[in-house]
N, C-alpha and C positions, 0 to 999 in steps of 0.2 A: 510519485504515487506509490513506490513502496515506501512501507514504515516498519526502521530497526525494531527490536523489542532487545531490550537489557535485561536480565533478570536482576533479582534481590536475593543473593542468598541467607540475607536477615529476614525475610517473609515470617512470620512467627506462625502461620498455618503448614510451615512446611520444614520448620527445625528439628522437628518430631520425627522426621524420615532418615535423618542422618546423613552421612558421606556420599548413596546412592544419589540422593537428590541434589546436593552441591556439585559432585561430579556432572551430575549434566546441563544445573545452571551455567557452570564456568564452559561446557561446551557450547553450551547456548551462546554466551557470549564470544569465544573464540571464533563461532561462526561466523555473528553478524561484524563482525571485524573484518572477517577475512573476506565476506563481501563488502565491504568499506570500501576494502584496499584493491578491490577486483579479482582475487583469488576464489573465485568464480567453484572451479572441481575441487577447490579443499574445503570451499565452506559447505559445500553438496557435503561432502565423506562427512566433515565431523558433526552437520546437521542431524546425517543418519545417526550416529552415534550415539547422541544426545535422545534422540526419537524411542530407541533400543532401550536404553535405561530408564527411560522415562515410561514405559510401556512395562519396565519390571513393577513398574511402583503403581501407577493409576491406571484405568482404562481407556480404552482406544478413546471412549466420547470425553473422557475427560479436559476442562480448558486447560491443564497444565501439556497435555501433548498436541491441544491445538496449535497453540502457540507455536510448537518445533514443527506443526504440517505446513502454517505461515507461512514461517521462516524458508523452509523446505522448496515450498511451490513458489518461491520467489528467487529462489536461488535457480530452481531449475528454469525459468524463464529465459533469466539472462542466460543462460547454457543453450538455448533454444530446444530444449526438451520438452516440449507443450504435452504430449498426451500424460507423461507424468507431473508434472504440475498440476493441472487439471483434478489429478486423481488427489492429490494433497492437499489441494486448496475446497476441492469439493468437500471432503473430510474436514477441514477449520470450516467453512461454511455451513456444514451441520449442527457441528457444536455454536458456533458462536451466534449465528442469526435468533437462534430461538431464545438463549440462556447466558450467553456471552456479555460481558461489558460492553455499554456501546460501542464505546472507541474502538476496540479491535473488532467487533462484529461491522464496521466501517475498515475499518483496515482491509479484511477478506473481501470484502466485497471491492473493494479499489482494486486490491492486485486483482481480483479475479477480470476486474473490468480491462486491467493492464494484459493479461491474457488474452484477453476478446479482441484489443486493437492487436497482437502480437501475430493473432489469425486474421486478421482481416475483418472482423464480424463487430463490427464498429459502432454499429444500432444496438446489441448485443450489448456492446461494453457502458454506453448510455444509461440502456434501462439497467444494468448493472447498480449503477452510480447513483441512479436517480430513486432507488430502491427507500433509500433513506429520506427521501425530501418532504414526509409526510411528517417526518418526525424531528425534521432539522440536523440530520446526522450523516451528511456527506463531508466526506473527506477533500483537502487540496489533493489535486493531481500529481503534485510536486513529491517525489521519494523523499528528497532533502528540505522541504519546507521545514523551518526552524518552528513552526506553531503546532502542528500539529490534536489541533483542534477538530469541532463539530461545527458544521454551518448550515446555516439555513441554504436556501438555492438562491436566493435573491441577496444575499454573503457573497455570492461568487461570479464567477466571468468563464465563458466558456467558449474554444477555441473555435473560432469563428469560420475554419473551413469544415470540420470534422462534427462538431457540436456533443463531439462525443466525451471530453476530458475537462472539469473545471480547477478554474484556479482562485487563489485567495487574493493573489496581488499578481502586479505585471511582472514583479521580479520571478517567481514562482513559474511563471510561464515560460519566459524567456528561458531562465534556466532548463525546464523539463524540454521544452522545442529543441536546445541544442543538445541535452544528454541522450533524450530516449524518442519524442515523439516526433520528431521531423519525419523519417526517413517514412514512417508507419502510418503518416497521415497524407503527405506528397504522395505518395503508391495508392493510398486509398483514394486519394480524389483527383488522382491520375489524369493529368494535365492541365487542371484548374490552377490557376496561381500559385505560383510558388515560391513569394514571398513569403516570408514570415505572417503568418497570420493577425489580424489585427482581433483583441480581446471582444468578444460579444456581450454586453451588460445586461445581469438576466434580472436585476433589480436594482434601486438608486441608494440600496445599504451602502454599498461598496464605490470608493473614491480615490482614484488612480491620482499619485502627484507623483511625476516623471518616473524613478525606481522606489519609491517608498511605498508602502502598504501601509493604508487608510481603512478600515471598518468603523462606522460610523464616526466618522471626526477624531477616531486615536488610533495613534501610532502602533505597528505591532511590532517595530524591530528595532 
């Protein structure tokens, strides 16, 4: 449910800024590397960095420093630092919902949703998610989902003890259930089953063939 952001420092709207802007795309990326690899307090430090430089050149509402608030409130997350997060992802949530490209104005809103389960506020992270379903622009749950696409609701499956987190395919689930959502949905629904959740079908788009991901009758991996 988080999603990396790479920059381009060939963007031809942003060659015109020179070395300050390069310097803090390559920080940008340094970052989300070093959350890759789980370097959790360095990708915070050079996040900030990046945030700082990027703040000499555009304004706070600007998408170019949403982007590093993102980045930012998802690093603090994993650190367990929610009231800061919060404050960063509230910030890309201003810029991006109203003005934003979808994809990333769905981005903000997923982590923010990945937030909401992180506090326990589960309904919360729901309507988070479901903010998009009018306009077919909900995100998988999956950080590491290899598509990272827009779906309708009826595209996706949704974890059937929590109801709070959808996915694009059963692999996508699987995987997030053992990286990040097991422990934060077991606690939320505190002694109901505690099996593995089995996928909830929130429409007949989507077609599970054992690990492969099916949307209408093609392959996506």
């Amino acid at each position: 449910m988080f999603h990396a952001h790479i920059l381009n420092a060939r963007n031809p709207n942003h060659v015109s800024l020179g070395a300050g802007y390069r310097d803090a795309i390559s920080l940008s990326n340094q970052a989300s590397l070093a959350m890759e690899a789980g370097q959790i307090d360095k990708s915070i430090k050079i996040h900030r960095r990046a945030l700082s430089l990027k703040l000499r050149l555009f304004s706070e509402t600007s998408l170019e420093a949403s982007i590093t608030y993102n980045g930012l409130g998802t690093a603090l997350i994993r650190a367990g630092r929610f009231d800061e997060a919060e404050e960063f992802l509230q910030k890309a949530f201003n810029v991006r919902e109203p003005d934003g490209p979808r994809e990333d104005a769905a981005d903000t809103r997923d982590t923010i949703a990945a937030l909401r389960e992180a506090q326990g506020r589960f309904e919360e992270a729901r309507e988070m998610r479901l903010k998009g379903s009018e306009k077919n622009e909900i995100m998988c749950g999956n950080y590491k989902c290899g598509i990272n696409r827009l779906y309708a609701l009826t595209e996706l499956k949704a974890c059937s003890a929590c109801k709070s987190v959808f996915y694009c395919c059963k692999k996508c689930q699987a995987e997030d259930w053992k990286a990040r959502h097991k422990p934060l949905c077991k606690a939320h629904t505190s002694g109901e089953s505690t099996s593995e959740p089995i996928d909830e079908t929130l429409g007949e788009a989507s077609i599970y063939h054992e690990d492969d991901c099916y949307v209408k009758g093609r392959c996506r991996f």
